[in-house]
TORKOL-4160 file (C-alpha; in steps of 0.2 Angstrom, whole numbers, padded with zeros to 4 digits, m for minus):
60
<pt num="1" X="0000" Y="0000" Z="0000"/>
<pt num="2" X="0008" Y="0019" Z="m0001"/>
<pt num="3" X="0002" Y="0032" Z="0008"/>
<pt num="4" X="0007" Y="0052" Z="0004"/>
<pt num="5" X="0018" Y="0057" Z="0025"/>
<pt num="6" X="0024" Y="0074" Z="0024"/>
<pt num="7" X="0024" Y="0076" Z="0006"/>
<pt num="8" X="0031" Y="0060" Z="0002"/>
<pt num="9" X="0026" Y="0044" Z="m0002"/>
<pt num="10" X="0030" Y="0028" Z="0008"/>
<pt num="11" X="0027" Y="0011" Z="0003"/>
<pt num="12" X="0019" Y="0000" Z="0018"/>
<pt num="13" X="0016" Y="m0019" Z="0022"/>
<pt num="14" X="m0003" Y="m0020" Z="0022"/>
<pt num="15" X="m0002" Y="m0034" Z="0036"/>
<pt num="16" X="0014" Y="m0028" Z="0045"/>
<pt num="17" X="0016" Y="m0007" Z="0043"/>
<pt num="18" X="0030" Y="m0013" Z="0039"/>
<pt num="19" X="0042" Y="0002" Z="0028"/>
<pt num="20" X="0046" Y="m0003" Z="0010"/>
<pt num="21" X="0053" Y="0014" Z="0006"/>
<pt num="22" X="0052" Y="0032" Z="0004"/>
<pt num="23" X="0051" Y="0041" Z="m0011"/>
<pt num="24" X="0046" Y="0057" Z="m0017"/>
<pt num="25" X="0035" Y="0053" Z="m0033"/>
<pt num="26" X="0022" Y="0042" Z="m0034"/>
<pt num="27" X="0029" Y="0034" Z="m0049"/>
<pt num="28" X="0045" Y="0028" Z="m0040"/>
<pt num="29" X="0031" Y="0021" Z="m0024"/>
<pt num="30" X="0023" Y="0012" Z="m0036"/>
<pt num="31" X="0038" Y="0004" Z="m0045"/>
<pt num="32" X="0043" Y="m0003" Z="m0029"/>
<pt num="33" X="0029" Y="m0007" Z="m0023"/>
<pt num="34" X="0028" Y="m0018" Z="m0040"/>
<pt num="35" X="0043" Y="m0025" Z="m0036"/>
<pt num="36" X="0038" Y="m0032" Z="m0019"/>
<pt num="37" X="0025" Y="m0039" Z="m0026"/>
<pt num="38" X="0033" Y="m0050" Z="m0039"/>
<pt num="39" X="0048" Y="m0055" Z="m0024"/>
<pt num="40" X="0032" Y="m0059" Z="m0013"/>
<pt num="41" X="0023" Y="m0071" Z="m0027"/>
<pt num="42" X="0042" Y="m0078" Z="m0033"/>
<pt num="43" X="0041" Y="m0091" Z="m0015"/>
<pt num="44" X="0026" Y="m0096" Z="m0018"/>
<pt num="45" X="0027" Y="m0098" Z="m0036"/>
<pt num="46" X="0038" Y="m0115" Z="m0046"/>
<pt num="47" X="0035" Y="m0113" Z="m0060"/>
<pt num="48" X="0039" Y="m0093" Z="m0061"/>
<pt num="49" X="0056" Y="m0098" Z="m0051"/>
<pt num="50" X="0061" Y="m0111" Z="m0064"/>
<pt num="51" X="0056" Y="m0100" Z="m0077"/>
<pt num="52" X="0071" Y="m0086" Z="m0070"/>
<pt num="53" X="0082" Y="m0098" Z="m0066"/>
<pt num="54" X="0083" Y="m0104" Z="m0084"/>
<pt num="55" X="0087" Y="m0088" Z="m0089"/>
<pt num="56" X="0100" Y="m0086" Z="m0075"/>
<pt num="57" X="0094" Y="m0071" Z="m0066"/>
<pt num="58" X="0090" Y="m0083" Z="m0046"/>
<pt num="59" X="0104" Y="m0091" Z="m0042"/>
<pt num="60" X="0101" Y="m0111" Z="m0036"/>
């Protein structure tokens, strides 16, 4: 989730309030906040983890 703190914006842990980051566009909260999300599906996800590590960007 990212909410607008004193002008900028923090990405949060919906569960935890946990801090991702903070940046000062929405674009940049957004971005990582995407990339949170595809970290947090990659456990819980074979067949996406195979798929990286054919093209060698997980290590074993």
């Amino acid at each position: 989730m990212i909410k607008k703190i004193k002008g900028k914006y923090v990405v949060l842990s919906e569960t935890t309030g946990r801090k991702f980051g903070t940046y000062k566009t929405k674009k940049e909260a957004e971005k990582r906040l995407r990339q949170v999300e595809f970290f947090k599906r990659l456990k819980s996800s074979p067949r996406l983890r195979t798929r990286l590590k054919k093209k060698f960007l997980l290590r074993k």
